[in-house]
N, C-alpha and C positions, 0 to 999 in steps of 0.2 A: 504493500500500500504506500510506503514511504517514498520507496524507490519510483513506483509509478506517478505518484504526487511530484516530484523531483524531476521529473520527464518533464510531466506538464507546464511545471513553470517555468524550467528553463524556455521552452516552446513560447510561455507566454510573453516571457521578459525579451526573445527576441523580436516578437512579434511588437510590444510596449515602443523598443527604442524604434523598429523603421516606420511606425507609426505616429512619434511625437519627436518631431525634427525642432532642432536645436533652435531657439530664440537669441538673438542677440541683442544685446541691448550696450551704448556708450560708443567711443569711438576707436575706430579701427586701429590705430595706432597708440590705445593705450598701452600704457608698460604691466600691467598687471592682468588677469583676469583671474574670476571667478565662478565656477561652476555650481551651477543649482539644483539639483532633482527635486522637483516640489509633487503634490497631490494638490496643490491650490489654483485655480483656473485662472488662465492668462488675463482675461477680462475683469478679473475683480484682482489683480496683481500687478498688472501693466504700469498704470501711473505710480505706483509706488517704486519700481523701478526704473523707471524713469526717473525720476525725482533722486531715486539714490545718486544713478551714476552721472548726475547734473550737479551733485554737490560733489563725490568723485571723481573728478576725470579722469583719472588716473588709474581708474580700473574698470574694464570691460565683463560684461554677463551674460553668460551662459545658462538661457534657461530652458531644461527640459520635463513637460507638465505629465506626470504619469498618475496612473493610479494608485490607490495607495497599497494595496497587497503588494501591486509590481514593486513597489519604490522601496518597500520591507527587504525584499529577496536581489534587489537591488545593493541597496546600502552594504549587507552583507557581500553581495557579489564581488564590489568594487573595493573587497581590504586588502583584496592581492593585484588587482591592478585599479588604483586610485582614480578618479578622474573628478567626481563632485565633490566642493569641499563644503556643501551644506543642504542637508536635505530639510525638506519642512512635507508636516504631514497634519491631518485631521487625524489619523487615529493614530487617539495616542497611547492604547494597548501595545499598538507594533513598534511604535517609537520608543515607548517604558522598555520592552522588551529589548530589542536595540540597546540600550544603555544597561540594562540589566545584566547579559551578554556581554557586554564588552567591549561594543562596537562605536561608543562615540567616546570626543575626548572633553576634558574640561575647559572650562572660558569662565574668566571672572573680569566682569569691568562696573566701577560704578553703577551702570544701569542694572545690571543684572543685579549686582548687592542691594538693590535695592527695590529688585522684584519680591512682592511678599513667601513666604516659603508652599505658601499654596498653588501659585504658578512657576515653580521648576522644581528640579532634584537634581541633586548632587553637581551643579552647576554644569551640569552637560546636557538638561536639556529647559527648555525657556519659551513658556508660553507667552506670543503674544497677542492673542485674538480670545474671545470668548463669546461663544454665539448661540443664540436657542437653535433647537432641534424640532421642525415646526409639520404643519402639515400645509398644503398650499390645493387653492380647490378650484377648478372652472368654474362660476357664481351662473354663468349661460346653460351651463350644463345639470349641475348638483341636482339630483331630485330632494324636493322636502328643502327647509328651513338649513342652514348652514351647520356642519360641526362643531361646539364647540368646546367638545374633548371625547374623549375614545369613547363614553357609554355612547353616546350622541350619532357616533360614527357607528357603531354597532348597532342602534335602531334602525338607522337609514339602509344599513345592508339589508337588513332582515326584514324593512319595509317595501325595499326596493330593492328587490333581488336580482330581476334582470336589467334592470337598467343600471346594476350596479357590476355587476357579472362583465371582465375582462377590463375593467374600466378604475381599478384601482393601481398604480403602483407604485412600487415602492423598492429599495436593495439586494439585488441576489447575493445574501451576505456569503454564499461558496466565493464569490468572484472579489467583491468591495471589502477590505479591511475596517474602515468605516460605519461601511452596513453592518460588519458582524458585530463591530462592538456597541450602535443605538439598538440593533435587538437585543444582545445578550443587557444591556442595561435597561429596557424597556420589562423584562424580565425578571428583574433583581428589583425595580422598584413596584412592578403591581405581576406579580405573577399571576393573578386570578384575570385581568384584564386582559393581560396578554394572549395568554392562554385562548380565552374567547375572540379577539382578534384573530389569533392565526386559525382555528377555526373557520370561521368566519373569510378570512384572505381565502384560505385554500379551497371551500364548499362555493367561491366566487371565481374564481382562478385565475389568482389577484396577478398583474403583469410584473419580471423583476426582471433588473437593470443592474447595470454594470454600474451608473454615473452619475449624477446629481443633472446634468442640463439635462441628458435622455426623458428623463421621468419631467421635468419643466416642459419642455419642447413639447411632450405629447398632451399635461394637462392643458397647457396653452390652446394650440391644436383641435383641441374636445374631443382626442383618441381617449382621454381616459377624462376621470372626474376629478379624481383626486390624487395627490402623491403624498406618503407618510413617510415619517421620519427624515425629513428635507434637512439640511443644512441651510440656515437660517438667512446666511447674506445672500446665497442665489436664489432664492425663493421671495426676499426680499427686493431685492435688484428689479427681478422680473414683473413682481409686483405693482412695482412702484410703476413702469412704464408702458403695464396691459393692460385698460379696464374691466379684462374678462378673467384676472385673476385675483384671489383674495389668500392671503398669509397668516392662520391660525396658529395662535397660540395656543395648545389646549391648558384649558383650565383646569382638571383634573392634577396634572403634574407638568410641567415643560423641564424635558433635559437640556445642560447645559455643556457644552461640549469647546476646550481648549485646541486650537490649530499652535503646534509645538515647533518648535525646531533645535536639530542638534548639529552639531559638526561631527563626522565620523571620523573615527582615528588615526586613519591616515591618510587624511584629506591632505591634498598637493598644496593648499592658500587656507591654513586656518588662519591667519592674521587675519585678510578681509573678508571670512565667514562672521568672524568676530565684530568683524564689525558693520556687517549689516544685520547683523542681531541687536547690536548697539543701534542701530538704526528705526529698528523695526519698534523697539520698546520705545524711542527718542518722542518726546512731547512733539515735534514732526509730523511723523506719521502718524503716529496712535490719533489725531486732527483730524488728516488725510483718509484715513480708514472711514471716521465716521462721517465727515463733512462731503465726501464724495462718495457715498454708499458703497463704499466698498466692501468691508471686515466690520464686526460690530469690535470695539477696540477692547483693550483690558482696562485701560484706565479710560473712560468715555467723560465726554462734558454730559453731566448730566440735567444741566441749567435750563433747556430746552428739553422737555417733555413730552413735544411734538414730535422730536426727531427719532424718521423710522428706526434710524442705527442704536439709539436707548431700548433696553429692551425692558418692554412695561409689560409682565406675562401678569394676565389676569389673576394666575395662582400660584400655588409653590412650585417654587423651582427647584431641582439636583443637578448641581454641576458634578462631573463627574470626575473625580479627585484624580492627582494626579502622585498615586501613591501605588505602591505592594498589591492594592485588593485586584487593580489591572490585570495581573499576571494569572491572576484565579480564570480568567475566562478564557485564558491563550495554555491553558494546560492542553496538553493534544488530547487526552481521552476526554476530558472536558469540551473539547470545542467540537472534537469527533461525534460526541454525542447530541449537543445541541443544535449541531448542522443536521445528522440525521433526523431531530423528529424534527425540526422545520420543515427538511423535506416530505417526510411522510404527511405534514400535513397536507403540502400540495398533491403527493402523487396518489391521497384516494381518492381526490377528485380525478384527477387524471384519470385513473382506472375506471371509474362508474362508467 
């Protein structure tokens, strides 16, 4: 099983790199450069790099946008022959692990000392983004009254069955590192809800995705109604400049989910890793993030109450910690098993 797992994603990571061609970004004749492997989408990262290498010129960027399983099996890939000197990821299960392992190095600069100890560990890895985990719904399409938390979302399947039937989707957490870690925490905080959800998805046969825009693209679209478990800034983005989309907080609980970045350990430029990390925390961008709907930020103006980028969740929130409990979910017979009954739950429907 391993070995054949190990087939797969080399197949997949070559597939990853001739599929997401290199970005550049600064000037051609800088003296430096910097390579990037991110899981962060170029459109909601663009201007902030830009803006870096405008206060740097002196060093050029290489960025190349993968997934984030890929960018896991990446970062280990690349300790025997270096090439990125700074991965950034949403999940930060596989990042923890990455550091847990072995595989990133340390960085201490003012900004980071003075990250609270709840967004990093061991100074190797440094959150700077914090975003709800949302649901986003067609308003042209939805049957019934709007979501506005999982029971809610559960009526409406079960009121509307076939207008609901192919038209949900949401992470194929086998494929998304991301995805597996808002299920497996969507699990760990309402395991009864859950439960009946996947139910529910799979008796509906619910559509899953490799990628955060795939599942936007199609609710946009009115191929589906709704997409669950979203990452909170592209659903907001989209939001914001569709009027056939609406961006659900549910009330029930809304997870809150850190985008991390580490430097791996033998990154060819951890100087200027170091220092677009120093960048990315810098009162600067953390501005930029929110003033240009990019990232909800870590340290946000909260003065403006209106602005989409504050995030006003009707009810409690769970950020999800960026400690030890991580690694409980990336156990392999642990994760072996909660990807099997995910799947079972879609393939009785498949079979009927």
């Amino acid at each position: 099983m391993k070995a054949w797992l190990t087939i797969v994603m080399c197949f997949s990571l070559s597939l990853a790199w001739a599929e997401s061609p290199t970005v550049w970004f600064g000037k051609k004749n800088a003296s430096r450069v910097l390579v990037i492997n991110s899981a962060l989408d170029l459109t909601s990262f663009e201007p902030i790099l830009q803006d870096f290498v405008a206060q740097y010129p002196e060093i050029r960027v290489a960025y190349r946008d993968v997934n984030t399983l890929e960018l896991y099996y990446l970062t280990i890939e690349e300790q025997s022959n270096p090439v990125a000197s700074l991965a950034i990821s949403s999940a930060m299960d596989l990042h923890f692990k990455l550091v847990n392992d072995g595989y990133a190095r340390t960085y201490q600069s003012s900004l980071t000392d003075n990250l609270p100890q709840d967004f990093k560990w061991r100074d190797q890895l440094f959150a700077f983004s914090l975003e709800p985990i949302v649901m986003l719904v067609n308003k042209n399409a939805f049957p019934g009254p709007l979501p506005e938390d999982r029971q809610s979302l559960l009526q409406t399947i079960r009121q509307h069955g076939p207008t609901m039937t192919k038209r949900i989707g949401t992470y194929d957490i086998r494929q998304s590192g991301v995805g597996y870690l808002l299920a497996s925490q969507d699990a760990r905080q309402a395991d009864l809800t859950w439960g009946r959800l996947l139910e529910a998805f799979g008796s509906h046969d619910v559509q899953t995705y490799c990628c955060t825009h795939d599942i936007i693209d199609d609710v946009a679209d009115g191929k589906l109604v709704l997409g669950y478990n979203l990452l909170g800034s592209y659903a907001s983005q989209r939001a914001k400049d569709d009027d056939r989309l609406k961006m659900i907080l549910p009330k029930d609980f809304t997870l809150m989910l850190m985008r991390a970045a580490l430097i791996p350990k033998n990154a060819p430029n951890p100087q200027d890793a170091g220092l677009f990390i120093d960048f990315l925390l810098s009162d600067r961008a953390q501005k930029m993030m929110q003033d240009q709907g990019l990232l909800f930020p870590i340290h946000p103006d909260v003065n403006n109450a209106e602005d989409p980028f504050v995030v006003n969740a009707p009810g409690p929130t769970g950020i999800i910690e960026l400690d030890q409990q991580l690694l409980v979910g990336r156990d392999y017979a642990k994760q072996q098993r909660f990807i099997r009954n995910w799947e079972i739950a879609f393939e009785i429907h498949h079979q009927e």
